[in-house]
C-alpha positions as CSV (number, residue, x, y, z in Angstrom):
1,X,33.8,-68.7,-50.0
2,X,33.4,-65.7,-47.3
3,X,34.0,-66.9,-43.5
4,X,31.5,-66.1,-41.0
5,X,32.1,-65.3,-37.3
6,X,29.8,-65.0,-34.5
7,X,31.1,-63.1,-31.2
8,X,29.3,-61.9,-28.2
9,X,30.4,-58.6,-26.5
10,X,31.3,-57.1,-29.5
11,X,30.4,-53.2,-29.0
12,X,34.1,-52.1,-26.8
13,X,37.6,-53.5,-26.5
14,X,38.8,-56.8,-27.7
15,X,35.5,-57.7,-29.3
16,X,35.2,-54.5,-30.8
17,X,38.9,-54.9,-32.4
18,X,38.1,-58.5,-33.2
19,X,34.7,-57.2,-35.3
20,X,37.2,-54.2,-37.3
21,X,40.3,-56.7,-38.1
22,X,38.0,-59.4,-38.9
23,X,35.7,-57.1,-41.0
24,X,39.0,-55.3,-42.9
25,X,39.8,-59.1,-43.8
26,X,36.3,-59.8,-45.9
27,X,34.9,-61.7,-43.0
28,X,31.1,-61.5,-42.3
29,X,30.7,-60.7,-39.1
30,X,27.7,-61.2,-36.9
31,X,28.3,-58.7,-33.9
32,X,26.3,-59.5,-30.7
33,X,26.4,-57.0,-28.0
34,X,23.7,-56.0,-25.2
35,X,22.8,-52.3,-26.4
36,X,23.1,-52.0,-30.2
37,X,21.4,-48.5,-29.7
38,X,24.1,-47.5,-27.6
39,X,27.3,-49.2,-29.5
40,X,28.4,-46.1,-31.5
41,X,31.4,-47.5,-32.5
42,X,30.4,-50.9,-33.6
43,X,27.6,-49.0,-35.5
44,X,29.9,-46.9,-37.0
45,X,32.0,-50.3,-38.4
46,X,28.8,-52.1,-39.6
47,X,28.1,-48.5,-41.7
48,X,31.3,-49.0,-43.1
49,X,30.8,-52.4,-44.0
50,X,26.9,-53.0,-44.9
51,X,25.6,-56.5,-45.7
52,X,28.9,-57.8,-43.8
53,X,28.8,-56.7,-40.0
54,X,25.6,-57.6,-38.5
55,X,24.5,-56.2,-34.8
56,X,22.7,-58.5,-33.1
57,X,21.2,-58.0,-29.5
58,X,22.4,-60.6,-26.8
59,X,22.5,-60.4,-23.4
60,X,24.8,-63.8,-22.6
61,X,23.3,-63.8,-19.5
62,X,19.8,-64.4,-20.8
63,X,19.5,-67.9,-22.0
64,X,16.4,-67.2,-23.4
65,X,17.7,-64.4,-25.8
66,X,20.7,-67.2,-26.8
67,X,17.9,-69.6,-27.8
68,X,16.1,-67.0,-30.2
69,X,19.3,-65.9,-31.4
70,X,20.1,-69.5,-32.8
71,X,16.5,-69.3,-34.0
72,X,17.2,-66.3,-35.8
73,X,20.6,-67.1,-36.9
74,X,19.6,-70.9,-38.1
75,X,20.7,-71.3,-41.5
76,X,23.8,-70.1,-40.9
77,X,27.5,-71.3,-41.6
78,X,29.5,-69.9,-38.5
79,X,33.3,-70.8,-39.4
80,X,34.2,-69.0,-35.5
81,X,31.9,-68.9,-32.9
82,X,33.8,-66.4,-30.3
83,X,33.0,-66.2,-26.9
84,X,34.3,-62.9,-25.8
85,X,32.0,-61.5,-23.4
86,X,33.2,-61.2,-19.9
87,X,33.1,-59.5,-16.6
88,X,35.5,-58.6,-14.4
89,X,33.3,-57.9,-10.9
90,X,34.4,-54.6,-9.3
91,X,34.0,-56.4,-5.9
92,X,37.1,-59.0,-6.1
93,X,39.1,-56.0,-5.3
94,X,37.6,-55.6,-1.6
95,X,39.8,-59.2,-1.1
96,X,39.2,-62.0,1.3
97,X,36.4,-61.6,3.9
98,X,34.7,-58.9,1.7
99,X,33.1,-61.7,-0.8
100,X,29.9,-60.3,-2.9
101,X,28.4,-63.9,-3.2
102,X,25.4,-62.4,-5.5
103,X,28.5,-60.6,-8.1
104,X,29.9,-63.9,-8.2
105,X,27.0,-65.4,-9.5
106,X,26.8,-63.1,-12.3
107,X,30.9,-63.7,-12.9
108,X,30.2,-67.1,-13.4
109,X,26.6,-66.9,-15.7
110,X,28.8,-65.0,-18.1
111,X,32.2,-66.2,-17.7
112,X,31.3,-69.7,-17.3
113,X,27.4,-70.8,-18.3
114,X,27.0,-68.2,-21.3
115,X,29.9,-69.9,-23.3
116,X,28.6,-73.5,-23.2
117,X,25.2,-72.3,-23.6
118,X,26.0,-70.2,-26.6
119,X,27.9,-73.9,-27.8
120,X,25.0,-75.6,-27.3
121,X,22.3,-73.6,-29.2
122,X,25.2,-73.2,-32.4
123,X,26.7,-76.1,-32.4
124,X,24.8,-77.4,-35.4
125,X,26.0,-73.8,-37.5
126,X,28.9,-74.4,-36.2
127,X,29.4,-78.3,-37.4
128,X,28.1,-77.3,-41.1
129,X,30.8,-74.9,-41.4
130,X,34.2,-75.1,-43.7
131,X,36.5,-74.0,-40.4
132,X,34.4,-75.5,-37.4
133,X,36.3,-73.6,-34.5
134,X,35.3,-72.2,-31.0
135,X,37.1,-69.8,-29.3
136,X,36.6,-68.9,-25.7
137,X,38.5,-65.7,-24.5
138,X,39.3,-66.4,-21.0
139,X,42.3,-65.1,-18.6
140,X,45.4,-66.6,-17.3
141,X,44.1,-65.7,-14.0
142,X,42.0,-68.7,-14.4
143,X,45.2,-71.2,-14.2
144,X,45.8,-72.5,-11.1
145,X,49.1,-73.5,-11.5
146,X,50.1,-69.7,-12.5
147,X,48.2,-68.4,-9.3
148,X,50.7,-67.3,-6.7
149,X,49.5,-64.0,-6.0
150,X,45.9,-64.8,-4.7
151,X,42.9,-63.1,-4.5
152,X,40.5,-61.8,-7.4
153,X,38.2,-65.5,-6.3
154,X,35.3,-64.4,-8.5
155,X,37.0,-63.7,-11.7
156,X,39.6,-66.1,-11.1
157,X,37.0,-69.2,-10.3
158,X,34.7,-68.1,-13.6
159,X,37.7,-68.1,-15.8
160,X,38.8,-71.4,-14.7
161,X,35.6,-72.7,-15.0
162,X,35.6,-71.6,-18.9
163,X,38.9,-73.1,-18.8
164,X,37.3,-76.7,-18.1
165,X,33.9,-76.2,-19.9
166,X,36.1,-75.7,-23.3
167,X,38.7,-78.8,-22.3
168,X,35.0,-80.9,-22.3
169,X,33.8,-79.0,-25.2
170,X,37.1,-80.7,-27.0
171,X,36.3,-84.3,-26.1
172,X,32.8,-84.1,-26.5
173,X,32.5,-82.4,-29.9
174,X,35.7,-84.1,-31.6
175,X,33.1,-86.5,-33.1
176,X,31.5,-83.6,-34.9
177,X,35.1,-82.0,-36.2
178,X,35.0,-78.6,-33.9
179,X,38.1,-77.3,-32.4
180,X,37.2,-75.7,-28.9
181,X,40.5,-73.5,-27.8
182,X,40.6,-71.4,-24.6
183,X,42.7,-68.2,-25.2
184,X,44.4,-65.7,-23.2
185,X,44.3,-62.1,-25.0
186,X,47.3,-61.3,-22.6
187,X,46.9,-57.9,-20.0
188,X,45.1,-55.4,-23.0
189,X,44.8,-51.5,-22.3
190,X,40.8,-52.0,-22.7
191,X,38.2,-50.5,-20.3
192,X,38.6,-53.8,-18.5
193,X,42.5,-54.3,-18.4
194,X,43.1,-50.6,-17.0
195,X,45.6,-47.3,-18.5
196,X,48.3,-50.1,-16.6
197,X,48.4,-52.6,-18.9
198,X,50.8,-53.6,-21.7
199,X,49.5,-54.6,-24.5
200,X,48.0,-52.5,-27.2
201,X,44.3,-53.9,-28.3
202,X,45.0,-53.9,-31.7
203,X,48.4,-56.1,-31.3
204,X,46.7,-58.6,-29.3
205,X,44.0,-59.4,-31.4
206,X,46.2,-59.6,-33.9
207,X,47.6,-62.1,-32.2
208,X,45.4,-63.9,-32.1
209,X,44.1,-64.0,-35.4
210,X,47.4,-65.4,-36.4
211,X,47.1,-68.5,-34.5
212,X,43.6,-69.0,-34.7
213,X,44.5,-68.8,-38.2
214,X,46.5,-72.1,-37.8
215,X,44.0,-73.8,-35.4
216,X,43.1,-77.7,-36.2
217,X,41.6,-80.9,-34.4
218,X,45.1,-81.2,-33.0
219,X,44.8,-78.1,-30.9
220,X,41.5,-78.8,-29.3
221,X,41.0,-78.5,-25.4
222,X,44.0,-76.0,-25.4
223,X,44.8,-73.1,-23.4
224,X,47.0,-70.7,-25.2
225,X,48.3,-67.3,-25.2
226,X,47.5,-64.5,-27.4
227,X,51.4,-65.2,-27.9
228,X,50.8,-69.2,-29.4
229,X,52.5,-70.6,-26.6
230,X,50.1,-72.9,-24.1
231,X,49.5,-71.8,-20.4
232,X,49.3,-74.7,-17.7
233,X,46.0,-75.2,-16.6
């Protein structure tokens, strides 16, 4: 039986390499993004694969849209629901005293809200499901034991605000069999992680595919690494 996978910001960089690997593996994958008209690349894959990646268009930040979307979607099996859209707001870089209060608010409505709304309107596709598992991309920037460096509040505070909406997520849906994990892709070369960083897309979601791979009712309410190993909270 084919394995179906829902993820949000699916038309660039991680999400984009989670729709191909997934995709080259025989998933179906339904591909969420805000501009399908505009997502050449994740066009391009669902040409390559027809009748198996499906665009869908979601803006996270629009509850309304989530709730049609489930609507839509409602007789559907989704083995992964993954919760990959983010924002990093350009303004955390101005640093302390320079706050943009009204960029924070859109850091946390989709870092924070979108994931446990999207939970909330799929959580019965979810629950009918053979592999029942969340995943929540999220950064280690949003541990605050790893925080010695400061700074970055607004994408620091949505992240660890995921962090605790998916450790809830784990108590309150173990009743129901889902696994809700937090994960940490790790610092990607994407448009988001910068020329800078060290990881190559493609080996991080890799990565990750290998351990979500493994993922049970043991691992729920975790915060891991795109490496296995869990990150303190």
């Amino acid at each position: 039986m084919t394995n179906t996978m829902l993820i949000t910001g699916a038309n660039r960089g991680i999400g984009l390499e989670f729709v191909r690997q997934y995709a080259a593996d025989g998933w179906r994958v339904l591909a969420c993004c805000r501009h399908p008209d505009k997502s050449v690349a994740l066009t391009e894959l669902a040409k390559q694969h027809p009748g198996q990646v499906m665009i869908h268009a979601l803006d996270v930040a629009d509850h309304a849209q989530i709730e049609q979307l489930a609507k839509v979607l409602s007789n559907e099996a989704i083995d992964l629901l993954m919760n990959n859209a983010g924002v990093y707001p350009a303004s955390d870089k101005n640093g302390f005293g320079r706050t943009d209060y009204a960029e924070w608010m859109t850091a946390f409505s989709i870092n924070a809200m979108a994931p446990l709304k999207m939970v909330e309107a799929f959580v019965d596709q979810i629950a009918r499901s053979r592999r029942k598992l969340i995943v929540t991309i999220t950064s280690q920037m949003g541990s605050v034991a790893d925080n010695s460096s400061g700074g970055s509040y607004l994408y620091r505070s949505s992240k660890a605000a995921a962090n605790i909406v998916v450790k809830s997520l784990a108590i309150d849906l173990k009743d129901k069999g889902i696994t809700a994990v937090a994960f940490n892709p790790g610092w990607v070369k994407t448009d988001m992680g910068g020329p800078n960083a060290m990881i190559p897309v493609e080996q991080s979601v890799a990565d990750m595919r290998r351990v979500i791979s493994r993922l049970g009712l043991a691992d729920s309410g975790k915060f891991i690494g795109n490496d296995g190993i869990e990150i303190p909270w």
